[in-house]
DRENDO-1510 file (C-alpha; in Angstrom, 1 decimal, always signed):
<recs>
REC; n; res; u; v; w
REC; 1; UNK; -30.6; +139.3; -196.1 .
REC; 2; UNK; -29.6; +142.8; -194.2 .
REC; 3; UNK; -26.8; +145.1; -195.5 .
REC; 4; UNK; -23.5; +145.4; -194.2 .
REC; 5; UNK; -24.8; +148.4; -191.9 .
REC; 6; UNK; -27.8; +146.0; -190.0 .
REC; 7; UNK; -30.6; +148.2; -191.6 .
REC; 8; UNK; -33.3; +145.8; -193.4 .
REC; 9; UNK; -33.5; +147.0; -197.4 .
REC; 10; UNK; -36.9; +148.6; -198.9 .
REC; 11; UNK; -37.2; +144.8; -200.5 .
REC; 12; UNK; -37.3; +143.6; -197.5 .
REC; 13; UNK; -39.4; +145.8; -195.5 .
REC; 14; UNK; -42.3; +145.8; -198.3 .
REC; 15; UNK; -42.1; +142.0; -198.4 .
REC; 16; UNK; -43.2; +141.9; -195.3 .
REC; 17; UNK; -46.0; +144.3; -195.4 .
REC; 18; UNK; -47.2; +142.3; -198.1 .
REC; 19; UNK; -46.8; +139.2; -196.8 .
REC; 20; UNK; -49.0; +140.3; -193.5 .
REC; 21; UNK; -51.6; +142.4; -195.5 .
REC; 22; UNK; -52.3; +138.6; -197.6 .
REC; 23; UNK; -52.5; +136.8; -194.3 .
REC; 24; UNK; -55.3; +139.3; -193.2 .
REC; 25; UNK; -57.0; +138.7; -196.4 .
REC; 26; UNK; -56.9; +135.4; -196.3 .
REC; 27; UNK; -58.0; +135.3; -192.9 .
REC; 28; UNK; -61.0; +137.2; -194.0 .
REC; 29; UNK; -61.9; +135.2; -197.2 .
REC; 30; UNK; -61.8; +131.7; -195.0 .
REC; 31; UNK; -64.1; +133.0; -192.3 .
REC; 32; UNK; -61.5; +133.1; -189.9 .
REC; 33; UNK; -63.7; +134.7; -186.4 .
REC; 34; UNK; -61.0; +138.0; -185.3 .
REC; 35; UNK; -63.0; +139.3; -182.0 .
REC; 36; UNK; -61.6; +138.3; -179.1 .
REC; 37; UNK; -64.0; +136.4; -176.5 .
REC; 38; UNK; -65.0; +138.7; -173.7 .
REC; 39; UNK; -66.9; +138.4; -170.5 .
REC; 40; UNK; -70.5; +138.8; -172.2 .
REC; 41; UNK; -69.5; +136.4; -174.1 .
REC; 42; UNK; -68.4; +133.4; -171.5 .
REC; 43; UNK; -71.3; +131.0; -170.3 .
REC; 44; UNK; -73.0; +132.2; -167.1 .
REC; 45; UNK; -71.7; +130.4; -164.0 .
REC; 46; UNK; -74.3; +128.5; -162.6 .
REC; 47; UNK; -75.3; +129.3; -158.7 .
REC; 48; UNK; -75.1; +126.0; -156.4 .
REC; 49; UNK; -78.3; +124.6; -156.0 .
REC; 50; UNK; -79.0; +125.1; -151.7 .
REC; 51; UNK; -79.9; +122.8; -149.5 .
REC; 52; UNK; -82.7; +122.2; -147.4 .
REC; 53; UNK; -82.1; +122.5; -143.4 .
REC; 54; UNK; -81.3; +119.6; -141.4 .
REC; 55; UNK; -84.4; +117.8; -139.8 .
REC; 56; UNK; -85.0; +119.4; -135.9 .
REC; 57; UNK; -83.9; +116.8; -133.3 .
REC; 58; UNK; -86.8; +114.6; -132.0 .
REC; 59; UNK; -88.3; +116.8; -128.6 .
REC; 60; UNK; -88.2; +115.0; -125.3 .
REC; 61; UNK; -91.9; +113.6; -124.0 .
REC; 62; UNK; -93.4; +116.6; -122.7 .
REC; 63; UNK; -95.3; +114.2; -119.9 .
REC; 64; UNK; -93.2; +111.2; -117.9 .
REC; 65; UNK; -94.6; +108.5; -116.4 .
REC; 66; UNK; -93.0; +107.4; -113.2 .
REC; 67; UNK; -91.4; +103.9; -112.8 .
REC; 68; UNK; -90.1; +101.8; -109.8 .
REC; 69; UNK; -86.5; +103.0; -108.8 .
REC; 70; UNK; -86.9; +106.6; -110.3 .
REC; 71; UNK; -86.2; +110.1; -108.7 .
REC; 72; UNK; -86.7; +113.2; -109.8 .
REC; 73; UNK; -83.1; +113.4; -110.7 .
REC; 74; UNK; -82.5; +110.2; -112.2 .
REC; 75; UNK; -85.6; +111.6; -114.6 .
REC; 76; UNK; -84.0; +115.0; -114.9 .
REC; 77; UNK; -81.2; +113.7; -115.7 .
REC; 78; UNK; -82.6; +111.2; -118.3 .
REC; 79; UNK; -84.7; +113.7; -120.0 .
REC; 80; UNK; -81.8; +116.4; -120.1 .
REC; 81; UNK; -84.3; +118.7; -117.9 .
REC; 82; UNK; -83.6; +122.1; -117.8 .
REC; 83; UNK; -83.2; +123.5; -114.5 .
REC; 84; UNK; -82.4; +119.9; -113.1 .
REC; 85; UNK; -84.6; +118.4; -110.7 .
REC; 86; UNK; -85.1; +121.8; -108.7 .
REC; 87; UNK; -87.2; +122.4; -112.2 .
REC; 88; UNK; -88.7; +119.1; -112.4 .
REC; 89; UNK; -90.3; +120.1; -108.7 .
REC; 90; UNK; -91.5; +123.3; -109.3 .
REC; 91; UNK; -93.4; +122.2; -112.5 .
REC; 92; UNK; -94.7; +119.4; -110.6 .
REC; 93; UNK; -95.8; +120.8; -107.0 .
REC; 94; UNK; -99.3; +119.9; -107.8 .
REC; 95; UNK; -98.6; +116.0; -108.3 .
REC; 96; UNK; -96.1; +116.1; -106.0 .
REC; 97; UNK; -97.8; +116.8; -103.0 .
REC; 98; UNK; -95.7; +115.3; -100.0 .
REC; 99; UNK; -92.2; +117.0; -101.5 .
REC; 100; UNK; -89.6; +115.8; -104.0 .
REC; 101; UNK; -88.3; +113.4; -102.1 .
REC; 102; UNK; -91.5; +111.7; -102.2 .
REC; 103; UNK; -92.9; +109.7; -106.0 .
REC; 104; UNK; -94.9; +106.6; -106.4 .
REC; 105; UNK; -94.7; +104.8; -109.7 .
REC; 106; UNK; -97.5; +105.7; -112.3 .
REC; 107; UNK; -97.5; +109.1; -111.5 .
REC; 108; UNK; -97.5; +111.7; -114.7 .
REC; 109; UNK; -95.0; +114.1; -114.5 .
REC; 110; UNK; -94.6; +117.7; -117.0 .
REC; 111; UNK; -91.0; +117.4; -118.3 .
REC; 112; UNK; -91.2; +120.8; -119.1 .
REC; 113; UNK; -88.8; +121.8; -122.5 .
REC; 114; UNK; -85.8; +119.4; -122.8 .
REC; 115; UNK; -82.2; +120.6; -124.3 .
REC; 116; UNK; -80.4; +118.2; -126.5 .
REC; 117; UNK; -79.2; +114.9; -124.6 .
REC; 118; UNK; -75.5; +114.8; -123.1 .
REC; 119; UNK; -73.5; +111.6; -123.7 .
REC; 120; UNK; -73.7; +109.0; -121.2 .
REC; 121; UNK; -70.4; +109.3; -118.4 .
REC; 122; UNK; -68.6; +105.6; -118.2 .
REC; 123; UNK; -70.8; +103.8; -115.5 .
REC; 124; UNK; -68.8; +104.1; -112.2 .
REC; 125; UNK; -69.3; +102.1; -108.7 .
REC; 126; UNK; -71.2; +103.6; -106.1 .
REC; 127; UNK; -68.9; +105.4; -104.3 .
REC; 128; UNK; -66.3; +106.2; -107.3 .
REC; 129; UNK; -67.7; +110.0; -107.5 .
REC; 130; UNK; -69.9; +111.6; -105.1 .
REC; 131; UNK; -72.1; +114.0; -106.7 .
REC; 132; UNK; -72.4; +118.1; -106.3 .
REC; 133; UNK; -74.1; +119.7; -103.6 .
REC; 134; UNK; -77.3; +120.8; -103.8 .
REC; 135; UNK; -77.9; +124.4; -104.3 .
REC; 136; UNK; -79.5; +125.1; -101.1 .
REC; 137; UNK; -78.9; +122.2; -97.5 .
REC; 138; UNK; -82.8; +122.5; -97.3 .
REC; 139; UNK; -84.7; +119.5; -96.0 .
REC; 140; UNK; -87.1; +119.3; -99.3 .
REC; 141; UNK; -83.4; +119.9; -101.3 .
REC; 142; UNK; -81.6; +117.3; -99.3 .
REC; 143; UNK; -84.7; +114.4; -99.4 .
REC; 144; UNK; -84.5; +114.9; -103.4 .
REC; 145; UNK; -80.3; +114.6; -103.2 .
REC; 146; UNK; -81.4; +111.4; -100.9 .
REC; 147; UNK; -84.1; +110.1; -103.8 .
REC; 148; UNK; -81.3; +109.9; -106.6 .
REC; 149; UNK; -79.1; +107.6; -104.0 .
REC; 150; UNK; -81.4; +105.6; -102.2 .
REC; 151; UNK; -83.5; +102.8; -103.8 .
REC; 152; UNK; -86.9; +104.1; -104.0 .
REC; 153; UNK; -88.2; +101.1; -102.1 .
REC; 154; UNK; -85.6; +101.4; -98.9 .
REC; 155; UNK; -86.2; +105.7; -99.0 .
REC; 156; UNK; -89.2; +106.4; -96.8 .
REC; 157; UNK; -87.4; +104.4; -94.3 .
REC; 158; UNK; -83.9; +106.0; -95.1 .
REC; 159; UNK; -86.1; +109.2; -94.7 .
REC; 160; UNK; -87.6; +108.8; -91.7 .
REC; 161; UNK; -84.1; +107.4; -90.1 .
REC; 162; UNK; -82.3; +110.9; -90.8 .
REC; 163; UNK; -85.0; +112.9; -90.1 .
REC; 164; UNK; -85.1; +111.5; -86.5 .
REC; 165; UNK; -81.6; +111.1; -86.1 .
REC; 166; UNK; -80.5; +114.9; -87.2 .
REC; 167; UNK; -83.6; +116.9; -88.8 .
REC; 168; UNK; -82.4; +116.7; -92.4 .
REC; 169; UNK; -79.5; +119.4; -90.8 .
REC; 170; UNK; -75.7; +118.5; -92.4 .
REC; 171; UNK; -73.7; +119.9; -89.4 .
REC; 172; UNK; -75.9; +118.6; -87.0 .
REC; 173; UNK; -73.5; +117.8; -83.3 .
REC; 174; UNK; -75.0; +115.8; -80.5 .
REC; 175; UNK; -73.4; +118.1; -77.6 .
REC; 176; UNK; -72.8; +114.8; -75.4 .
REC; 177; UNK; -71.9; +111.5; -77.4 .
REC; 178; UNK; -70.3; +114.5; -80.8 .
REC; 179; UNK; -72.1; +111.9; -83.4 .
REC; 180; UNK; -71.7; +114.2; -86.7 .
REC; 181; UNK; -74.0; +115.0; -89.5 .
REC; 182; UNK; -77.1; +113.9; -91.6 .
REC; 183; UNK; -76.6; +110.3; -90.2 .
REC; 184; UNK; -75.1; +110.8; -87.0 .
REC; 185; UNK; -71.9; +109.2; -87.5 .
REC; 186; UNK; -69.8; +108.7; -83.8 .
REC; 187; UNK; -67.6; +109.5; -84.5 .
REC; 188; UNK; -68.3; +111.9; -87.3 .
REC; 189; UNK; -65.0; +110.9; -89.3 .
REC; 190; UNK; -66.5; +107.2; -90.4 .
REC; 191; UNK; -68.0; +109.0; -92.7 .
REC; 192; UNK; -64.4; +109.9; -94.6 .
REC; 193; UNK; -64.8; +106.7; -95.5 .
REC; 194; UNK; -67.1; +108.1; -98.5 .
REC; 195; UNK; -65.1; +111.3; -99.4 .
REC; 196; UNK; -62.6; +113.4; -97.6 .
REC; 197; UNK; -65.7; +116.3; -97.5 .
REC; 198; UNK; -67.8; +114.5; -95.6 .
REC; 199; UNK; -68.2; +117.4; -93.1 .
REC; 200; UNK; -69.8; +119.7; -95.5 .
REC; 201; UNK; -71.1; +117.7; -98.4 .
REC; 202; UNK; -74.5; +116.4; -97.4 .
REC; 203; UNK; -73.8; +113.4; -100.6 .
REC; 204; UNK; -70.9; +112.1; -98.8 .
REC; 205; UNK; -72.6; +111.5; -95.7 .
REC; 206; UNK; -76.0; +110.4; -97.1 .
REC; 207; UNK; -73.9; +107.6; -99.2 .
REC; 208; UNK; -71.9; +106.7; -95.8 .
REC; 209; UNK; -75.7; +106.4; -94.0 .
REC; 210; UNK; -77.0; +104.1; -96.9 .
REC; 211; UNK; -73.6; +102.2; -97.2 .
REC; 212; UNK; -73.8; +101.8; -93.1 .
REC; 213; UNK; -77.4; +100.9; -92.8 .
REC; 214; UNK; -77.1; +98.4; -95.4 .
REC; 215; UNK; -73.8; +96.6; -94.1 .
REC; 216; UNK; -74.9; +96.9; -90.1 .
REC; 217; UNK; -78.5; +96.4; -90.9 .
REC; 218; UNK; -79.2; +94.8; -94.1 .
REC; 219; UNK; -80.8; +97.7; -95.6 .
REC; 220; UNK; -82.7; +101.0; -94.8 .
REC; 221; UNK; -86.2; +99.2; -94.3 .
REC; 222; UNK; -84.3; +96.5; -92.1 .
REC; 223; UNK; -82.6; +99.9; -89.9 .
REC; 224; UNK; -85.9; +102.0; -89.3 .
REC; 225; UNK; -87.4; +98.7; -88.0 .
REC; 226; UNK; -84.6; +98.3; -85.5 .
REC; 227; UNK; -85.0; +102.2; -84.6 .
REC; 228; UNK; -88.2; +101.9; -83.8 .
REC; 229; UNK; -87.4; +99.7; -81.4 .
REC; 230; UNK; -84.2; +101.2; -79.7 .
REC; 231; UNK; -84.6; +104.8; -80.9 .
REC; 232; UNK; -81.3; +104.5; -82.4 .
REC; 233; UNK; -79.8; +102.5; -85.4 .
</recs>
């Protein structure tokens, strides 16, 4: 109980003192642990244990067979080749003797090193999406462009018809009749029919010359025998 004045009495003040000195004894007498827990003390944390790398991805064949109905492109492209077909070529000059427009089924080709496989596009009709230009309009660049169009059994004729008709040259003009181009459309603007970039994108035309010889003609084999003839298709 305080005094009138709020000050605790001596009683009281000493009663407490005693009353906290007992507790400590008590404490002591039962056992009663008074050091606090500190870091030395708390149970080491345990490191995660690691984990072991991922497996490598598989490697691409280092040597390809050839098959009926391949190119070097449509095997570049399988094979995720790097460098592209261009590639494929050049580590294949010695087997490849007649140029890269030029493969015969069993045939062993060097893939060369392969970069991870790209998802397959949606599978589009013929003449949906013409495909880039090669890097250089050179006859050897342009028979290989031909090779991932034409069906490998209708290309040697398909070759032959475009190498008499305009020298494997894309702006190629006939100065009399102005037939246009790899295929020597008359006029040259059929071949819009293909792709609006038909004058300057050797794929457009060579799809028009496939798509023409096979609807006039039957096929490419069926159009170089009825050149050979007439000297025109």
């Amino acid at each position: 109980m305080l005094p009138v004045n709020a000050r605790p009495s001596l009683f009281a003040v000493g009663s407490v003192k005693r009353i906290v000195a007992a507790a400590v004894v008590v404490g002591v007498g039962a056992g009663i642990p008074v050091v606090a827990a500190t870091a030395a003390n708390a149970a080491p944390v345990k490191p995660a244990p690691a984990h072991s790398a991922p497996a490598a991805a598989p490697q691409a064949p280092a040597v390809y067979t050839v098959q009926s109905g391949d190119s070097l492109t449509k095997i570049a492209t399988t094979h995720n080749v790097q460098g592209g077909w261009q590639k494929l070529y050049d580590l294949n000059k010695s087997v490849l003797t007649k140029g890269p427009g030029k493969i015969y089924p069993g045939q062993h080709l060097t893939l060369g090193g392969a970069a991870p496989a790209p998802a397959k596009p949606a599978a589009t009709s013929p003449l949906a999406a013409t495909p880039a230009a090669p890097v250089a309009n050179t006859p050897a660049a342009l028979q290989a462009l031909a090779a991932s169009i034409v069906p490998a059994n209708q290309l040697a004729s398909f070759d032959q018809i475009i190498s008499h008709e305009s020298g494997w040259n894309i702006h190629a003009t006939n100065p009399s009749s102005g037939a246009y181009g790899l295929p020597q459309a008359l006029p040259g603007n059929k071949m819009a029919s293909a792709g609006s970039d038909w004058q300057n994108n050797p794929a457009t035309q060579l799809k028009w010359a496939l798509q023409y010889m096979n609807t006039v003609y039957g096929s490419p084999n069926a159009a170089w025998a009825f050149w050979q003839v007439h000297s025109a298709y």
